[in-house]
C-alpha positions as CSV (number, residue, x, y, z in Angstrom):
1,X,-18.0,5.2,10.0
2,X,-15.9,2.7,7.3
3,X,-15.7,3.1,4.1
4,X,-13.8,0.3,2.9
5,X,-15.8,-1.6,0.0
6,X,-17.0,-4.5,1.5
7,X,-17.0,-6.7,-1.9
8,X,-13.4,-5.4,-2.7
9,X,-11.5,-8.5,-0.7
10,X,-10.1,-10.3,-3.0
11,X,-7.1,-8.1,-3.7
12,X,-4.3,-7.4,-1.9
13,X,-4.4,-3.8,0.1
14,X,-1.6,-1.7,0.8
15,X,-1.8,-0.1,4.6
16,X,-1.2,2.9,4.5
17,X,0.2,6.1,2.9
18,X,2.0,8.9,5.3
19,X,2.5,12.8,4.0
20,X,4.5,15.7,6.0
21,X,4.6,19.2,5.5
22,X,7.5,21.5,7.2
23,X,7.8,25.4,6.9
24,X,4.4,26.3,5.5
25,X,1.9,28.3,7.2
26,X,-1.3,26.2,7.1
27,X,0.4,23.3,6.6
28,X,-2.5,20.6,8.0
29,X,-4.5,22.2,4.8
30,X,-1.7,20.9,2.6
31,X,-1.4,17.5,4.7
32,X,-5.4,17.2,4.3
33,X,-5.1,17.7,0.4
34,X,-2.0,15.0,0.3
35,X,-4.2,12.4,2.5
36,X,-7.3,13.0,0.1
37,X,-4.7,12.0,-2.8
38,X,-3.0,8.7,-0.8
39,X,-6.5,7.7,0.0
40,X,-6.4,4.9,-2.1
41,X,-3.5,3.3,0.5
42,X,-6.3,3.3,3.4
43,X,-9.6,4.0,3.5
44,X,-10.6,3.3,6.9
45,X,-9.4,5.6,9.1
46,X,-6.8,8.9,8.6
47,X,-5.2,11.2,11.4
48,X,-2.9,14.2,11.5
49,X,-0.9,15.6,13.6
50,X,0.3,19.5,13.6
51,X,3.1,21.1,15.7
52,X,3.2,25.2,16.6
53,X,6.1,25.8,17.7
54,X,5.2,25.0,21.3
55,X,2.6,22.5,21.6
56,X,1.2,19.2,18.9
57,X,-2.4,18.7,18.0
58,X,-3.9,15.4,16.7
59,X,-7.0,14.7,15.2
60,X,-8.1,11.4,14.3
61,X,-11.1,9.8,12.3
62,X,-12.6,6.7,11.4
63,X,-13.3,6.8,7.5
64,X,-12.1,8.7,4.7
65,X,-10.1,12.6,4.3
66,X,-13.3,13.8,2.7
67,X,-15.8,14.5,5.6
68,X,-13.5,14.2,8.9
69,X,-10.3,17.4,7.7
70,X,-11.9,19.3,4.7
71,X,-13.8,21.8,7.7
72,X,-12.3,25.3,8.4
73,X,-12.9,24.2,12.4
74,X,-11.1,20.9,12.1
75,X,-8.3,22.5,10.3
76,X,-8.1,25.5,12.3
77,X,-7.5,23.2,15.3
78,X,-4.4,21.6,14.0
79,X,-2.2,24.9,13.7
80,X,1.7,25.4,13.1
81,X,3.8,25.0,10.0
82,X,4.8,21.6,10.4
83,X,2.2,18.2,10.4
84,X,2.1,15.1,9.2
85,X,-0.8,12.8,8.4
86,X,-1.7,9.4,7.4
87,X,-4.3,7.0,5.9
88,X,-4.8,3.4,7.3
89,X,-6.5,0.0,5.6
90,X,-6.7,-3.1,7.9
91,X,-8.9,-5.9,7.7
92,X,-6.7,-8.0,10.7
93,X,-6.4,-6.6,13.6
94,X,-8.2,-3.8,15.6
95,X,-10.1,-0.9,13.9
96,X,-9.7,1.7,16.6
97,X,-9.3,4.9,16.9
98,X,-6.1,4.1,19.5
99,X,-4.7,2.3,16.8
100,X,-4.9,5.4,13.8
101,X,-1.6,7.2,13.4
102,X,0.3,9.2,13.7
103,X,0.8,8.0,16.9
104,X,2.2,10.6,19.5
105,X,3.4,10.4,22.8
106,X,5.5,13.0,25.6
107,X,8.8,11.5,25.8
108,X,11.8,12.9,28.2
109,X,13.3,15.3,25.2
110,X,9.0,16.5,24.3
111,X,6.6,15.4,21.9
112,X,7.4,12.4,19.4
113,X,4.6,11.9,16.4
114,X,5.0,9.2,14.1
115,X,3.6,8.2,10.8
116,X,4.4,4.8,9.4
117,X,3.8,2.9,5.7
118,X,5.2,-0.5,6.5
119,X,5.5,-3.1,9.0
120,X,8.1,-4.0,11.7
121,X,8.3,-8.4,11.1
122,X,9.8,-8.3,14.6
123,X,6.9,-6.4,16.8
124,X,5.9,-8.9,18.4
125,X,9.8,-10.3,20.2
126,X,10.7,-6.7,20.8
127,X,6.7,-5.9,22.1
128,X,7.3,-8.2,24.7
129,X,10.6,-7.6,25.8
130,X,9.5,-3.9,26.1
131,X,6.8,-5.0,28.1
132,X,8.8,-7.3,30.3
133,X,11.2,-4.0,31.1
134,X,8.4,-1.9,32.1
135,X,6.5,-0.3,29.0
136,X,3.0,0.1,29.0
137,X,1.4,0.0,25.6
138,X,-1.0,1.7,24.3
139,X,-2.3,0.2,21.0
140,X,-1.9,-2.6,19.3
141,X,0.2,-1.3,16.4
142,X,3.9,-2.0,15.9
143,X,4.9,1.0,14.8
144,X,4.4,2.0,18.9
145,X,7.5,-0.1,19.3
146,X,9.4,2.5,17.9
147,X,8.3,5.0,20.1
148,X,9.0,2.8,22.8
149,X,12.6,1.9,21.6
150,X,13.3,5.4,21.3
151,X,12.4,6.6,24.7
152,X,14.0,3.9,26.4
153,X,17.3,4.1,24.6
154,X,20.2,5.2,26.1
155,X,21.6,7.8,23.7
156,X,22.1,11.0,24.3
157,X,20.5,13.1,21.5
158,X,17.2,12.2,20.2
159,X,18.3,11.8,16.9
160,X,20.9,8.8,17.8
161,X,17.8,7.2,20.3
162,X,15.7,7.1,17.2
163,X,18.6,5.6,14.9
164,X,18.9,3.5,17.9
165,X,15.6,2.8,18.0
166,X,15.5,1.6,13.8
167,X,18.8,-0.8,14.2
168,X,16.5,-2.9,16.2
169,X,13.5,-3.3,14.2
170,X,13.0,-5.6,11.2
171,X,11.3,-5.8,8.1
172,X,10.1,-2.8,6.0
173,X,8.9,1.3,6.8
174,X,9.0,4.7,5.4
175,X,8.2,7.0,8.4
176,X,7.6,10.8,8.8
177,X,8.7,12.1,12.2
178,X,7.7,15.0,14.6
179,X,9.3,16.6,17.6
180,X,10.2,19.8,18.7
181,X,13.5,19.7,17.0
182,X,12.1,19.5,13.2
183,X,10.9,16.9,10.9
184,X,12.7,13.4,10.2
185,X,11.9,11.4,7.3
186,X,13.4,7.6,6.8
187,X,13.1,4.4,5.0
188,X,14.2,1.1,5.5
189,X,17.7,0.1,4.3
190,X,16.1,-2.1,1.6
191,X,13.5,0.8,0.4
192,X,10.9,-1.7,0.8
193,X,8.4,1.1,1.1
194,X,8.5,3.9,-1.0
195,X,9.1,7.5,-0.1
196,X,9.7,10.8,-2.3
197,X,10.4,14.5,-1.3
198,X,9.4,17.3,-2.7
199,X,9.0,21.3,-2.3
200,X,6.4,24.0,-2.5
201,X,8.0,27.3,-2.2
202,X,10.4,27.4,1.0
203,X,8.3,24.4,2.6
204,X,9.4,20.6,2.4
205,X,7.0,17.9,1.6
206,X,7.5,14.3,2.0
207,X,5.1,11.6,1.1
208,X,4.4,7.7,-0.1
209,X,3.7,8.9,-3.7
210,X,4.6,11.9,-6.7
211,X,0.4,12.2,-7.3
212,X,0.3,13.5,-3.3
213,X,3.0,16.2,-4.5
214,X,1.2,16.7,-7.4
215,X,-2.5,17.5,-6.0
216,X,-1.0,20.3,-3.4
217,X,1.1,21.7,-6.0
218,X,4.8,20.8,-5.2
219,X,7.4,19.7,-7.1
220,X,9.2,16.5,-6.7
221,X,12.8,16.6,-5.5
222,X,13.4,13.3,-5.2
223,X,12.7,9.9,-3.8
224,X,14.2,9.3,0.4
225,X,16.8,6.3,-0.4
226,X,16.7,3.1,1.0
227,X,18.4,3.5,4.5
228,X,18.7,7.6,4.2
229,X,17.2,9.8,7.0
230,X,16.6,13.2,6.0
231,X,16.2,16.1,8.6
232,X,14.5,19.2,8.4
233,X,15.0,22.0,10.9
234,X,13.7,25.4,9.8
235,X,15.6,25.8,6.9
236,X,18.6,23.5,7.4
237,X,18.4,20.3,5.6
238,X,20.3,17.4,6.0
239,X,20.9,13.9,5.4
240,X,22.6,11.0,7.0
241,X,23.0,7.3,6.2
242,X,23.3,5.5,9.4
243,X,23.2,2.1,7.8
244,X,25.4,-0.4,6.1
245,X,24.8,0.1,2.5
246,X,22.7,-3.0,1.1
247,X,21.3,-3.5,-2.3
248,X,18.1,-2.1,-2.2
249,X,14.5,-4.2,-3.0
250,X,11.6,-1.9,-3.2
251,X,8.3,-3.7,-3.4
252,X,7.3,-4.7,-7.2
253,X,3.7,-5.1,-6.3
254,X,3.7,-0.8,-6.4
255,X,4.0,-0.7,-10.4
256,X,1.5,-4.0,-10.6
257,X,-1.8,-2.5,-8.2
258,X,-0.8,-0.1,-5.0
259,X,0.4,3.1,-6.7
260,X,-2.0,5.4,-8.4
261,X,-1.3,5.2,-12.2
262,X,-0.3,8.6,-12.7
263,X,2.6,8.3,-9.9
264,X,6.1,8.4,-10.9
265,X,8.0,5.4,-8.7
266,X,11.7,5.3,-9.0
267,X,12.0,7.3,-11.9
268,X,9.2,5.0,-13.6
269,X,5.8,5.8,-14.5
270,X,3.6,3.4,-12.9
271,X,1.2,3.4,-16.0
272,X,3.7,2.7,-18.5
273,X,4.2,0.3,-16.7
274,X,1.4,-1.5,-16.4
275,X,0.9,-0.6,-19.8
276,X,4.2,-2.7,-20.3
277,X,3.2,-5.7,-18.5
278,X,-0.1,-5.6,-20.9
279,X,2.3,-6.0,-23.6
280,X,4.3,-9.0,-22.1
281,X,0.9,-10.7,-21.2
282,X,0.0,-10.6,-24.9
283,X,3.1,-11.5,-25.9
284,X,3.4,-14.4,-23.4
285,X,-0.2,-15.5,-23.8
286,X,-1.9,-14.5,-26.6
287,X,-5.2,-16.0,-27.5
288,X,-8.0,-15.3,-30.4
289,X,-10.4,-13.2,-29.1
290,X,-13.0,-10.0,-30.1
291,X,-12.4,-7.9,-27.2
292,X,-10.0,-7.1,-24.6
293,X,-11.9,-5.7,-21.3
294,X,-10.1,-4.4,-18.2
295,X,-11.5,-5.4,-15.1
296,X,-11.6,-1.7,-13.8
297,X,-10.1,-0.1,-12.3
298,X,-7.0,-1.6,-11.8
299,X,-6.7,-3.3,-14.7
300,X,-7.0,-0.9,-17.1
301,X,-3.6,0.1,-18.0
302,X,-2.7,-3.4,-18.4
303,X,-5.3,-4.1,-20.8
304,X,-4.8,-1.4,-22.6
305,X,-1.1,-2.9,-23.4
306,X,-2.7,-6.2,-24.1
307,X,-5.3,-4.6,-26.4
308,X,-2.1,-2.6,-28.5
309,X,0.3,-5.3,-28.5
310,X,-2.5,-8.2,-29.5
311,X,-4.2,-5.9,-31.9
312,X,-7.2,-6.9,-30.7
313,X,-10.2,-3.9,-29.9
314,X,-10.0,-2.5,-25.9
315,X,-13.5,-2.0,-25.2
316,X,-15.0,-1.0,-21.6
317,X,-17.0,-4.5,-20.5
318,X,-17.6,-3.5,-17.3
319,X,-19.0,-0.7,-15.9
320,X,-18.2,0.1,-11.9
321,X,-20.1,1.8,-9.8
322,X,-17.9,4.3,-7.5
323,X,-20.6,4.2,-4.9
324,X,-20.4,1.2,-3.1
325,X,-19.5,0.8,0.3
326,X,-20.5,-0.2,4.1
327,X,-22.4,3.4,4.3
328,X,-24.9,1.5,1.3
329,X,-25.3,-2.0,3.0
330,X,-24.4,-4.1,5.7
331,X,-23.5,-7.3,3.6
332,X,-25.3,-11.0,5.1
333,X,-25.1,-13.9,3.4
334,X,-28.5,-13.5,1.1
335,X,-26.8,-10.2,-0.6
336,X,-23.2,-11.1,-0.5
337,X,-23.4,-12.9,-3.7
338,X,-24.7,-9.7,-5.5
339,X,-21.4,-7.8,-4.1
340,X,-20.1,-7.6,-7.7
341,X,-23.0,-6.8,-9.7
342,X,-23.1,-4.0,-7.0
343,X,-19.5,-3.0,-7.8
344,X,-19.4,-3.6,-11.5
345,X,-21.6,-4.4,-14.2
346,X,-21.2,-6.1,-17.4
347,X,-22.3,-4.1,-20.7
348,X,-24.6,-6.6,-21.9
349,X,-24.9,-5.2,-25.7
350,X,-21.4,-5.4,-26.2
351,X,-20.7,-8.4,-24.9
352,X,-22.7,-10.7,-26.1
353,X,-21.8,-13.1,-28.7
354,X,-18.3,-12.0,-28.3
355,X,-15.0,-13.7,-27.0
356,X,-13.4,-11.8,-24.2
357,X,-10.2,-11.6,-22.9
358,X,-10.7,-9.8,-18.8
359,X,-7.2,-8.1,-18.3
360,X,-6.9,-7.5,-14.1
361,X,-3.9,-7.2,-11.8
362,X,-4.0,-10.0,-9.7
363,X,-5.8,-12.9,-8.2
364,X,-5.9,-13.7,-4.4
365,X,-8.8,-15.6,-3.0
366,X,-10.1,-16.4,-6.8
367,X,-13.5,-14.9,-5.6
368,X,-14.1,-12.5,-7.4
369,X,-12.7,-13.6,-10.7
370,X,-15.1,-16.6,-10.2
371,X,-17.5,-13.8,-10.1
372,X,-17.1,-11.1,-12.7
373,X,-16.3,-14.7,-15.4
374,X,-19.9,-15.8,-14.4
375,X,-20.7,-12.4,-14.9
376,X,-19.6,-12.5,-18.4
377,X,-21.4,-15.8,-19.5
378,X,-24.5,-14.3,-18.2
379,X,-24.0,-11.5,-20.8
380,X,-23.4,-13.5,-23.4
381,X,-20.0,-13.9,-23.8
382,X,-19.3,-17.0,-26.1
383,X,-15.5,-17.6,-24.7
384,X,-13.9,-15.8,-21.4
385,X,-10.2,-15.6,-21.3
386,X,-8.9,-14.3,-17.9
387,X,-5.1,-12.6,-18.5
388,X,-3.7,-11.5,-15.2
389,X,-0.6,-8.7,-14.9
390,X,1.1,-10.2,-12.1
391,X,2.5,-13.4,-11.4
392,X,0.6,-16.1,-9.2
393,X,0.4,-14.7,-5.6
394,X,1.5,-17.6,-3.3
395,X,3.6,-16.3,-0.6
396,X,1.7,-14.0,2.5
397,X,3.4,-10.2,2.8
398,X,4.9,-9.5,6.0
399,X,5.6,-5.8,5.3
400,X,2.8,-3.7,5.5
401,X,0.1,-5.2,2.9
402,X,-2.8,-7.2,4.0
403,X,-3.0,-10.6,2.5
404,X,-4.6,-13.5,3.5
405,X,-2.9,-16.7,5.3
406,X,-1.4,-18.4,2.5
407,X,-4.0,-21.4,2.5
408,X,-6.4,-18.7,1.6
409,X,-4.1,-17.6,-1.9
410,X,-5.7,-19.5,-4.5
411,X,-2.4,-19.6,-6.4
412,X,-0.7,-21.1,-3.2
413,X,-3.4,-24.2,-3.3
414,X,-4.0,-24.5,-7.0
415,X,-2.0,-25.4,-10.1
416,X,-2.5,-23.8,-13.2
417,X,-5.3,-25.9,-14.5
418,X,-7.5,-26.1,-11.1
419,X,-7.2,-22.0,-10.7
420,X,-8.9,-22.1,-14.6
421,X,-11.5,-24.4,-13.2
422,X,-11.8,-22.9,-10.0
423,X,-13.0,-19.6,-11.9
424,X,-15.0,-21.1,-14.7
425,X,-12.9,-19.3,-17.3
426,X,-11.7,-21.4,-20.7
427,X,-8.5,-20.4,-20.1
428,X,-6.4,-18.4,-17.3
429,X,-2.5,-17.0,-17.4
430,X,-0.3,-15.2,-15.5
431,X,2.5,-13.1,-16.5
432,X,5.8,-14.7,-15.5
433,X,8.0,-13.4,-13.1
434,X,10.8,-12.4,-16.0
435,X,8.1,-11.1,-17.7
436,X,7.2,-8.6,-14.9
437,X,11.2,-7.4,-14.8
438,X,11.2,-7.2,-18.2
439,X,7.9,-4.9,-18.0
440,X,10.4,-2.7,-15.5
441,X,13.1,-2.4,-17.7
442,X,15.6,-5.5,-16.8
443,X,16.6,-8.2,-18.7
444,X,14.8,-10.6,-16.5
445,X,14.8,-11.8,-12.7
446,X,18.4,-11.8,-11.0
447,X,18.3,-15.2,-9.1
448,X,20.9,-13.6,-6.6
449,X,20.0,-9.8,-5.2
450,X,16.8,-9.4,-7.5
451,X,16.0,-5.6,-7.8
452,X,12.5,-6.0,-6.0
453,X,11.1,-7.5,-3.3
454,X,8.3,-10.1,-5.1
455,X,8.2,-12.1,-2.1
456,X,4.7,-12.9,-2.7
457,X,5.3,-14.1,-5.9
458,X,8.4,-15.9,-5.2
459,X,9.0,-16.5,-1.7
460,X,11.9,-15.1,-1.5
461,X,11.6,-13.0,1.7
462,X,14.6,-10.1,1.5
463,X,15.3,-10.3,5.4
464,X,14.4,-12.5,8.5
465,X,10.8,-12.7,9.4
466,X,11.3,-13.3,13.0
467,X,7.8,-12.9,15.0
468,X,6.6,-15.4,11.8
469,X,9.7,-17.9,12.2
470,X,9.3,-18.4,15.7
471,X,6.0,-20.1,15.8
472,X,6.7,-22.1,19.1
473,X,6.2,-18.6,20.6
474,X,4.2,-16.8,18.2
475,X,1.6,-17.8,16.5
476,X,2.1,-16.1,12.8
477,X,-1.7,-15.2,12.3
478,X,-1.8,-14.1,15.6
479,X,0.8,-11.4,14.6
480,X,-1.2,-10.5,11.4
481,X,-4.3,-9.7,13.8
482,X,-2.2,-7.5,15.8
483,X,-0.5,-5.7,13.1
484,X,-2.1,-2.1,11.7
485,X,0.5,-0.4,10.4
C-alpha cells in the first residue's frame, strides 16, 4: 500500500532517513519508534533489519512505520540488541520491495546490512563494471554497489574492504552498517548528508535527525563528521578518519524544508532558522499587506519570521487536511485539479477582502503555487503576494533528493517576471542566496568553499557527477529512474 500524497509533487523530497540501535535489548522497538519519527524522509516503504548474536532478520513493507512494525509479532520476529532501519521516498525509479533497505546480503566474512540516506553519483560506471567482473545484482538501488565493492575487495579485514569499498564511490551518504563484528556508522567526506549519535543508557543510537533521538528517549552525543566512521563493538567505541580532510558542505536545503522543525542540525535549530530566513524575506522583500499566511506546513516557521519582522498580523489562511493520500483516491485527470482543495483549504472569512502575503519554502514545478494563489482569489483575497524561503531552485540534485529534470524547475525556465505570471500572483520573491547564509549565521555566501552544498540553487556541484557527465554512455534521466536510495 503507498502512502505518499499524491497532490504533494511539487516539492522537492528527501529519500530517506536511516536509524541504528546497538546494545539494547529490544532494540527493533527503539528502531520502529525512530522510523515513525524520520517518516517524513520517506513515506513509501520502510525496512529493518535486527541481528542476535548469531543470525539477521529483515522485514520489509510497502507504506508507512505505523501499520507494517508497531505489532508485538512483527517485532518479536526481528530479535537481538542491534538493528537498524530505514524509510524510503522515490517517485523515479522502481517501487519494490527488492529495492527497500536495508539491504542485506551473506558475504565471505557473514552477514552485511546496510542502510543508506544519500546517493552514490557514480552507480551507474561502477554498476557496470561490477557486472562486467561477475556480480549479479539484485535491485536496482546504488547503495547495492557498496555491498558489491566490499565483497569483492581485496582487503583483508572487513573493515578496510568497506573503507575500500567508500574510496570508490562518489557523491553523498550517511550509512548505518551491520555485520557480525558490531555496528559501523559513516558519512561522506563532505557531510553532504547528515548524521547525529546519540545514547540511551549503555546502548548507542545513530540516526538522520535529533527529533528520532528525541522520540525514543536518548540523548544526543553528537553529530558523525563529515568523512568519520564510527565503530561500535559491544561496548568499545571507536572512530577513525580514513579520508583526506576536505572542507565540509552539508546540504542547506535541511534548514529550508527536509528536517523536522524541532531538529537540531549542526548545532542549529532548524526552526530558528527558518524563522530567520522569515525575517530576511521581509527584510529583502517587504510589501503592504493585511495578513501573512503560511502555506502549511512547511512554511510556517518562515512566515512566522516574515509576520514579526514586517509587523504585519500571522494568521492561519489555510487549513490542511492530514488525511489525504493514495489510500483516499486514485487521482485521473477529472479530480487532479481538486488535489489542493483536498490537501488544503482556504479560510474563506478571513480572507476575504484582505491582501495576503503566502510564506512557503520553495517552488519547483510552480504547480501548486499556481494552485493555492487561485485558491486565494477564489476566497476573496484583494491582492496575493507569494514570499518564498529559499532561493530559486534551478539546478537538479544528484545526492539523494528527488527533483525533477531541470526543464521541469520552473525557476530553471523562467525569469523573475514569467514565474509571477506563471502563478497568477501580483508579485513573487525569493530570498537571495546571501540572504539564506545570513539566515545560518554567516556573513553571506563564500564564492570559494561555500559552507553548504546549494547546488540546486546555484549550480555549483561540490564533487564530480560522473554517471550524469558522461551522457555518451549514460543517459542522466536514465540514472535518476534507477536511483532509490
Amino acid at each position: 500500500m503507498l502512502t505518499t500524497n499524491p497532490f504533494d509533487d511539487d516539492h522537492l523530497h528527501e529519500e530517506c532517513g536511516i536509524f541504528g540501535v546497538s546494545g539494547s535489548e529490544g532494540a527493533a522497538a527503539l528502531v520502529a519508534l525512530g522510523l515513525h519519527a524520520l517518516q517524513h524522509r520517506g513515506q513509501e516503504a520502510a525496512g529493518i533489519t535486527s541481528f542476535d548474536g548469531h543470525d539477521f532478520h529483515t522485514r520489509k513493507a510497502m507504506g508507512h512505520v505505523a501499520g507494517n512494525f508497531d505489532s508485538e509479532a512483527v517485532i518479536g520476529g526481528l530479535p537481538g540488541e542491534v538493528a537498524c532501519g530505514h524509510v524510503r521516498y522515490s517517485t523515479t525509479g522502481e517501487t519494490a520491495l527488492r529495492n527497500v533497505q536495508p539491504l542485506y546480503a551473506e558475504l565471505a566474512s557473514g552477514g552485511f546490512a546496510i542502510a543508506h540516506n544519500g546517493n552514490i553519483s557514480n552507480a551507474m560506471k561502477v554498476r557496470r563494471e561490477l557486472i562486467r567482473r561477475g556480480s549479479i545484482f539484485q535491485s536496482t538501488s546504488d547503495t547495492e554497489t557498496i555491498i558489491h565493492l566490499v565483497a569483492t575487495s581485496n582487503y583483508r579485514t572487513l573493515l578496510d574492504r568497506f573503507i575500500d569499498a567508500l574510496k570508490q564511490v562518489e557523491g553523498a551518504y550517511a550509512l548505518i552498517v551491520m555485520t557480525p563484528e558490531g555496528m559501523i556508522a559513516c558519512r561522506d567526506p563532505l557531510g553532504i548528508r547528515p548524521l547525529v549519535m546519540g545514547r540511551l543508557g549503555d546502548a548507542v543510537i545513530f540516526a538522520s535527525e535529533t527529533v528520532a533521538l528525541d522520540v525514543v528517549g536518548a540523548e544526543f552525543e553528537r553529530s558523525v563528521e563529515p568523512g568519520e566512521l564510527v565503530i561500535v563493538q559491544g561496548t568499545e567505541i571507536r572512530s577513525i578518519r580514513p579520508f583526506t580532510p576536505i572542507a565540509p558542505r552539508p546540504c542547506i536545503f535541511e534548514w529550508v524544508y527536509f528536517s523536522r522543525p524541532d531538529s537540531i542540525v549542526d548545532d542549529q535549530s532548524v526552526y530558528s532558522v527558518r524563522k530567520a530566513i522569515g525575517q530576511q524575506l521581509a527584510l529583502e522583500s517587504p510589501v503592504d499587506a493585511d495578513l501573512v499566511i503560511p502555506v502549511p506546513d512547511s512554511g510556517v516557521p518562515a512566515a512566522i519570521g516574515y509576520a514579526q519582522e514586517s509587523g504585519i498580523p500571522f494568521e492561519l489562511g489555510i487549513i490542511r487536511s492530514h488525511y489525504v493520500g493514495r489510500t483516499f483516491i486514485q487521482p485521473g485527470d477529472k479530480v487532479r485539479h481538486l488535489g489542493v482543495k483536498l490537501k488544503h483549504n482556504a479560510n474563506r472569512a478571513l480572507i476575504k477582502g484582505k491582501r495576503v502575503i503566502l510564506v512557503d519554502d520553495s517552488i519547483v514545478r510552480g504547480t501548486t503555487s499556481l494552485k493555492i494563489v487561485q485558491m486565494m482569489r477564489e476566497a476573496g483575497a484583494a491582492e496575493v503576494h507569494m514570499r518564498i524561503a529559499s532561493p530559486p531552485t534551478k539546478h537538479s540534485c544528484f545526492y539523494g533528493v528527488d527533483t525533477p529534470e531541470r526543464a521541469k524547475l520552473l525557476a530553471a525556465t523562467h525569469n523573475l517576471g514569467a514565474m509571477t505570471d506563471f502563478i497568477h500572483a501580483d508579485s513573487l520573491s525569493f530570498v537571495s542566496i546571501d540572504g539564506l547564509y545570513k539566515a545560518l549565521g554567516q556573513a553571506k555566501r563564500a564564492d570559494i568553499r561555500p559552507g553548504h552544498c546549494d547546488a540546486c540553487f546555484t549550480g555549483d556541484y561540490p564533487t564530480t557527477l560522473t554517471d550524469h557527465d558522461d551522457s555518451a554512455e549514460v543517459d542522466q534521466f536514465a540514472m535518476l529512474e534507477e536511483r532509490v536510495a
